[in-house]
C-alpha positions in Angstrom: 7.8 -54.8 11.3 6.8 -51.4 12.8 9.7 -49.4 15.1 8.5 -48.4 18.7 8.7 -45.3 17.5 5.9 -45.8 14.6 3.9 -47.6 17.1 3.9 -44.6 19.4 3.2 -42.2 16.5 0.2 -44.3 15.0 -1.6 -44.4 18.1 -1.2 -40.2 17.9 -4.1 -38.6 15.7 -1.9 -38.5 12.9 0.9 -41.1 12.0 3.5 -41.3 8.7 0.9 -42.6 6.9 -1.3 -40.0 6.7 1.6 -37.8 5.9 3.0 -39.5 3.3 -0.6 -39.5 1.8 -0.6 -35.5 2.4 2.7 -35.0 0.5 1.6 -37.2 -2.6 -2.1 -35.3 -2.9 -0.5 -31.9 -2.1 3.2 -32.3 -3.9 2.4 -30.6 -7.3 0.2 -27.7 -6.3 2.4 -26.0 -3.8 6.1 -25.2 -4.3 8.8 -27.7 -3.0 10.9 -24.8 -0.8 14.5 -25.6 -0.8 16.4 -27.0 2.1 19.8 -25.1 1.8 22.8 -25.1 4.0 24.3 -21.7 5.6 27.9 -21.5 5.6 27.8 -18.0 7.5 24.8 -19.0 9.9 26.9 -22.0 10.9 30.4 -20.6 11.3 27.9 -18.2 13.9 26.6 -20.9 16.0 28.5 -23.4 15.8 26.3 -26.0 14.3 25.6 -26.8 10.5 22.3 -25.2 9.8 20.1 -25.9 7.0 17.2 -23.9 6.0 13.8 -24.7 4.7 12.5 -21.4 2.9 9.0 -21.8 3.3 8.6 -18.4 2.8 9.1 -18.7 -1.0 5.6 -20.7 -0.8 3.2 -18.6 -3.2 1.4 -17.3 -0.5 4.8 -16.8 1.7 3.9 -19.3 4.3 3.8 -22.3 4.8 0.3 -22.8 5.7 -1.0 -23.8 2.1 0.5 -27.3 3.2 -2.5 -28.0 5.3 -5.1 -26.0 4.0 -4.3 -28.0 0.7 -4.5 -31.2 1.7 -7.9 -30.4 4.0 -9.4 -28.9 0.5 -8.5 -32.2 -1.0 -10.0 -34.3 1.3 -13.6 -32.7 1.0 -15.9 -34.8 -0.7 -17.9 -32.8 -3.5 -20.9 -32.0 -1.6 -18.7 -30.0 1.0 -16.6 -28.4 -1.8 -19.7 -26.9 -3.2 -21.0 -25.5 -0.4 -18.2 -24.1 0.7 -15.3 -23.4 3.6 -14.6 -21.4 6.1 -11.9 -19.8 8.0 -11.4 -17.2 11.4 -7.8 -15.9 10.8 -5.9 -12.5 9.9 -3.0 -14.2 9.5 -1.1 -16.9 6.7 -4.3 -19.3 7.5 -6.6 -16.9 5.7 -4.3 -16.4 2.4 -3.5 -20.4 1.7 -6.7 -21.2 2.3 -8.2 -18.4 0.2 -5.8 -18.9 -2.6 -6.5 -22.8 -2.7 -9.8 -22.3 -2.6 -10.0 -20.3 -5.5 -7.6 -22.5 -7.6 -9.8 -25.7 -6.6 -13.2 -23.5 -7.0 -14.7 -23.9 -3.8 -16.3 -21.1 -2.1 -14.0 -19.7 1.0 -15.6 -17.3 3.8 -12.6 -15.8 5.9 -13.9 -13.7 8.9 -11.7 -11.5 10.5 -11.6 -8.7 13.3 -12.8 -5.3 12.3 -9.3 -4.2 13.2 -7.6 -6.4 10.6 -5.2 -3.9 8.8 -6.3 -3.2 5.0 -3.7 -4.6 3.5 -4.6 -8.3 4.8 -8.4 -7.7 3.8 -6.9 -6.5 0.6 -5.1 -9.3 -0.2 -7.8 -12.3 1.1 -10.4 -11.1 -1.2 -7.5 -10.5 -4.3 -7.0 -14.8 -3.5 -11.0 -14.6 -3.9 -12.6 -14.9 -0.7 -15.6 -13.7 0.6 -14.1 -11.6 3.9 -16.6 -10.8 6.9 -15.2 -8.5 9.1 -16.6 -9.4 12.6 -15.6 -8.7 16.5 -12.4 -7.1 18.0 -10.5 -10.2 18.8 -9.5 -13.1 17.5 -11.9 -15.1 19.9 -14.7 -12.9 18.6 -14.1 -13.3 14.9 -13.6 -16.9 15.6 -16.8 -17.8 17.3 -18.9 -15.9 14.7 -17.4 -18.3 12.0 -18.4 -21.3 13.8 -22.0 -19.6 14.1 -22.1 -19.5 10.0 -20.1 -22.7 9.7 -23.9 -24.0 11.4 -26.3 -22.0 9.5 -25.0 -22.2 6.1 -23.2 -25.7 5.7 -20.0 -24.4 5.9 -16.5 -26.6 6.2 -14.5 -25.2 9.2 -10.9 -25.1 8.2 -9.0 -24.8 11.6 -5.4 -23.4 11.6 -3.7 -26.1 13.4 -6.4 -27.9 15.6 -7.2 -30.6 12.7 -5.8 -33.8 11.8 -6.2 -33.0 8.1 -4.0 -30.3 8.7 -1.4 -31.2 10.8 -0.9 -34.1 8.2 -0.5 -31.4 5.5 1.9 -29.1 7.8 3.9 -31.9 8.2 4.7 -32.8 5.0 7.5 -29.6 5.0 9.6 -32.5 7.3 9.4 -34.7 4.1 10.7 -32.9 2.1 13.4 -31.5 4.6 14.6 -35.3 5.6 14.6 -36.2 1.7 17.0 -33.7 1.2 19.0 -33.3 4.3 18.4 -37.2 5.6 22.0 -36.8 8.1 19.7 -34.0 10.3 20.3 -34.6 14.0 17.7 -31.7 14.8 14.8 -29.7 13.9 14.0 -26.3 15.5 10.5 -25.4 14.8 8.4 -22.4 15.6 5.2 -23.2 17.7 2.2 -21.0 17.6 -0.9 -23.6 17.6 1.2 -26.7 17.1 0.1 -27.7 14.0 3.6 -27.4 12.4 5.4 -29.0 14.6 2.9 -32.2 15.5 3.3 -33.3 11.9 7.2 -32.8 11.5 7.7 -34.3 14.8 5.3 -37.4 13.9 7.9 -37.6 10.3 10.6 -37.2 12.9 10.0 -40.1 15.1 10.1 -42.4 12.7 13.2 -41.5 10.4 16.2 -44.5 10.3 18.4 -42.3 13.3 17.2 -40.3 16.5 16.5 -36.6 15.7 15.9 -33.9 18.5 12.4 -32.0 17.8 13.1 -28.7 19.7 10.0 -26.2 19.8 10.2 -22.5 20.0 7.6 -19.8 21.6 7.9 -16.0 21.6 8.7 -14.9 25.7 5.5 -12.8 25.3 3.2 -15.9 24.2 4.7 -19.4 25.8 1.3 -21.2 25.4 2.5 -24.4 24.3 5.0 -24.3 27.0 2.7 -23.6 29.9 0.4 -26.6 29.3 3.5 -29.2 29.1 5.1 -27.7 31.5 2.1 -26.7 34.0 3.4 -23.5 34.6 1.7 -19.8 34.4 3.7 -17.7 32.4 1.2 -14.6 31.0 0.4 -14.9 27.4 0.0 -11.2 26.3 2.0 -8.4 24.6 2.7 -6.6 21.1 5.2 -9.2 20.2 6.9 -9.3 16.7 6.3 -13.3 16.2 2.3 -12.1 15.8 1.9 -15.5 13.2 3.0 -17.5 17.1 1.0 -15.5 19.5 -1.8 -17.7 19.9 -2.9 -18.0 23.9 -4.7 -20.8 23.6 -2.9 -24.5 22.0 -4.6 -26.9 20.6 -6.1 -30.2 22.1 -4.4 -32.8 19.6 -1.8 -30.9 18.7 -0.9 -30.3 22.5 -1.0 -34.5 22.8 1.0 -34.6 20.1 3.6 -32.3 21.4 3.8 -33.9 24.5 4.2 -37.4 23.0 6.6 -36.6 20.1 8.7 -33.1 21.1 11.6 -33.1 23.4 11.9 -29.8 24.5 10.5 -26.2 24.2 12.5 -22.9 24.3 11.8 -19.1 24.5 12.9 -16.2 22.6 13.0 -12.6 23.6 11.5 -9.8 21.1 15.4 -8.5 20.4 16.8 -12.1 19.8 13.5 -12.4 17.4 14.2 -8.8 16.0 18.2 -9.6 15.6 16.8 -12.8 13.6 15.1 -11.3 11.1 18.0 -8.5 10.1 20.2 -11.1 10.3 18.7 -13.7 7.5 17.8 -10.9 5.7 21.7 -9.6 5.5 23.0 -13.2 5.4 20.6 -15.4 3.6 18.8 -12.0 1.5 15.8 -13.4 2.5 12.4 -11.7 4.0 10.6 -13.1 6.9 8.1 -12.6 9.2 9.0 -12.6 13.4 7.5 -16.1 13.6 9.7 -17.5 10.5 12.8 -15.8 12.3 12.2 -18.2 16.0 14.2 -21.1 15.1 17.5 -18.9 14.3 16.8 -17.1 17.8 16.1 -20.4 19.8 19.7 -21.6 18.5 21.5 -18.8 18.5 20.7 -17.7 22.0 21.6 -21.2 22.5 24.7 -22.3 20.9 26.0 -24.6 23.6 22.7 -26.9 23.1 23.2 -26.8 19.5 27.2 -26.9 18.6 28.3 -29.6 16.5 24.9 -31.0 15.4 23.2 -30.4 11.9 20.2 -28.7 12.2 17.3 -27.8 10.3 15.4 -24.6 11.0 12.2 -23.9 9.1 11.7 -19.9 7.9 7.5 -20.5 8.2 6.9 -17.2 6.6 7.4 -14.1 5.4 5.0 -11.8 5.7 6.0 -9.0 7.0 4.9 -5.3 7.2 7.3 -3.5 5.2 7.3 -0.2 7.4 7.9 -2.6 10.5 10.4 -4.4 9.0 12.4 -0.9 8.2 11.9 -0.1 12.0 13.3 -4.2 12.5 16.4 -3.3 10.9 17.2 0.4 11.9 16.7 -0.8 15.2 19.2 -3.6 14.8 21.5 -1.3 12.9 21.6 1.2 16.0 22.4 -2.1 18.5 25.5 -3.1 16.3 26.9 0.6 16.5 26.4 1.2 12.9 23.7 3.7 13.7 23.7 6.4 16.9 22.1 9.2 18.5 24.5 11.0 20.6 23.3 13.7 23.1 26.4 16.6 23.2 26.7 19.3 25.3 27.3 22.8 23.9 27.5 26.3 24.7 24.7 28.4 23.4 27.3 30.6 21.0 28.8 31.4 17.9 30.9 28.5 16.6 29.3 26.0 18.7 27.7 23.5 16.4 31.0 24.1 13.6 33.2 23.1 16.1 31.7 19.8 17.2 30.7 18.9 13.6 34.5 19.2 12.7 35.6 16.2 15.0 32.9 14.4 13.0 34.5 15.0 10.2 38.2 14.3 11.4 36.5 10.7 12.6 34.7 10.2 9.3 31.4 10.2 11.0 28.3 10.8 8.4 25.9 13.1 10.4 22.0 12.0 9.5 19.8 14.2 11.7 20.6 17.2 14.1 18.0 18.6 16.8 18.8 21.4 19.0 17.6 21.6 22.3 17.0 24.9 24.3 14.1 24.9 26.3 12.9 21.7 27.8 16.2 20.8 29.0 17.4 21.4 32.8 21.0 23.0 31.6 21.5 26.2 32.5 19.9 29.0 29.8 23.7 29.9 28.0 23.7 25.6 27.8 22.0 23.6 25.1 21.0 19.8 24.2 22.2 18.4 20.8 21.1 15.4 19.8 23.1 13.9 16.8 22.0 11.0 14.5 25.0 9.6 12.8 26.6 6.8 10.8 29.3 4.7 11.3 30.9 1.9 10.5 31.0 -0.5 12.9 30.7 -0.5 16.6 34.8 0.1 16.9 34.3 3.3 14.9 31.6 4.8 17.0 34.0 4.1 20.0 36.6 6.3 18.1 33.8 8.9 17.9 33.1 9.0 21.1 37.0 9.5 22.5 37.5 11.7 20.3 34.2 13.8 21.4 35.6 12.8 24.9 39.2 14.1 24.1 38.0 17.9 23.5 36.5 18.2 26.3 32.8 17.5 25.2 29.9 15.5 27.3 28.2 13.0 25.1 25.4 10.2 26.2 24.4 7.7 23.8 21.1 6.6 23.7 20.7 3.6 23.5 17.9 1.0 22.9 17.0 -1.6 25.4 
């Protein structure tokens, strides 16, 4: 006999069915991620957190889930004529590289402002990349005008049933190993992700809290449920969950299936990232880093329960994520840029550099300062980068620098 919760779920556009389905076509083509508990991420929040490392997918995302099981689903005629995609992002690379393993033809189209490196690696999976529009929304609406001229199969990112089906197969996997979960904590961009692990959700044998998370900068998601305005616009780091505009099923199927939505700032996302990278040695993207930020700038809600946190992806910039982890070096104390001020004089610079070295300060980066400064002209600005160890040691620093009669700001970042 079905549960009330199946019954809700099957009247959804997808149920467990066509999940279950998904993971048996899909199971042996894409790599089953591990689900792996954090003794360190837990002992920070509070909670027992488990991670699914679907950034270790081939393509570093889990977005091959869907694309996958779409690709299957085509009958032969549509396979041979082709697919097609509008997406910069994860989307383009599983679908690309699927494509190409299966032999169908895959069209991606993208803004002319796509960086290189993404255009680089579509066409390395073996798709045809037309670079078209701007904007998202531009490059988008060109690919539905070839999807009508030439045949083509449009492969949305998240606004398909075939999809959300395959996306939700990582909740599967996650429950099979980790079946005592009391919560998942998903990242929301489209929805697509978390429509299918909430529909696996609902129906497992003991209540488990879906929890969503948006970047501040792009609460899309949260706006429609929650009929409020907030503006959906900015350079946030979560780029693979800034999307302005949800889907239509997957927003029914959020409503019906997720219990609550939270926001995460740009430093929670960026702390995130450094951190899973210094705990877990893993690489991921802002959007994969969301569900660490939503719980741990929310312990309270979380403390106690087990809780299973997806890492959607890693593909990150590697020059961005050097700036990711500089900057969060510089929050912790470990990094500084002190501003000192000296007499323009003999001596000046050697005598300021010793109390460095008495404090066991490394010294990166030293810029004088003598014109566009408002000291008077015998004064001078220098601006020190340094090393320390921790927070407590740059305190030291700073007495010590207090102590002998020096002024010293530190700049800080917001």
């Amino acid at each position: 006999m079905a549960t009330a919760a199946q019954t809700k779920t099957d009247a959804l556009p997808v149920n467990i069915t066509d999940i279950r389905a998904a993971h048996a076509r899909i199971r042996d083509s894409i790599v089953r991620t591990p689900t792996l508990v954090s003794k360190t991420l837990s002992a920070l929040t509070g909670a027992t957190i488990y991670l699914k490392f679907e950034n270790l997918q081939f393509t570093a995302a889990y977005k091959e889930r869907g694309a996958l099981n779409t690709l299957l689903l085509l009958d032969a005629e549509a396979k041979s004529r082709g697919v097609i995609a509008a997406s910069a992002g994860n989307h383009a690379q599983g679908l690309a590289y699927h494509a190409n393993r299966l032999g169908v033809p895959a069209t991606i189209v993208m803004p002319t402002n796509t960086p290189t490196v993404k255009v680089v690696q579509t066409e390395g999976h073996g798709a045809t990349v037309v670079l078209h529009g701007s904007t998202f929304d531009e490059a988008y609406a060109h690919a539905r005008v070839l999807e009508a001229e030439r045949g083509y199969t449009f492969v949305h990112p998240f606004d398909d049933a075939r999809v959300i089906a395959g996306q939700g197969t990582v909740a599967i996997e996650m429950l099979a190993e980790v079946p005592e979960l009391d919560a998942l904590v998903v990242p929301i961009g489209g929805g697509g992700l978390i429509s299918g692990m909430a529909t696996v959700a609902r129906v497992a044998d003991h209540p488990i809290e879906v929890i969503g998370v948006q970047a501040e900068l792009f609460p899309s998601m949260y706006n429609k449920l929650r009929q409020t305005d907030l503006p959906c616009a900015g350079d946030t780091l979560a780029e693979g969950i800034a999307v302005k505009q949800p889907g239509g099923l997957t927003a029914q199927m959020v409503e019906a299936l997720v219990d609550d939505i939270l926001l995460v700032t740009e430093r929670s996302l960026e702390e995130s990232v450094s951190l899973l990278l210094q705990i877990e040695k893993t690489v991921v993207e802002g959007a994969g880093a969301a569900g660490l930020a939503a719980v741990l700038a929310n312990k309270e809600r979380f403390a106690g329960k087990t809780v299973g946190i997806v890492l959607c992806g890693g593909n990150i910039d590697t020059r961005l994520l050097a700036n990711v982890l500089l900057r969060d070096l510089a929050r912790s104390g470990r990094l500084a840029r002190l501003r000192i001020r000296l007499q323009d004089q003999p001596g000046a610079l050697y005598n300021v550099a010793r109390i460095f070295d008495q404090e066991r300060v490394n010294i990166l980066e030293l810029a004088h300062q003598r014109i566009f400064t408002n000291l008077p002209a015998k004064g001078l600005s220098l601006d020190v980068e340094c090393e320390t160890r921790d927070r407590a040691h740059l305190d030291r620093l700073l007495a010590a620098l207090d102590t002998a009669g020096y002024k010293v700001s530190l700049i800080e970042l917001a």
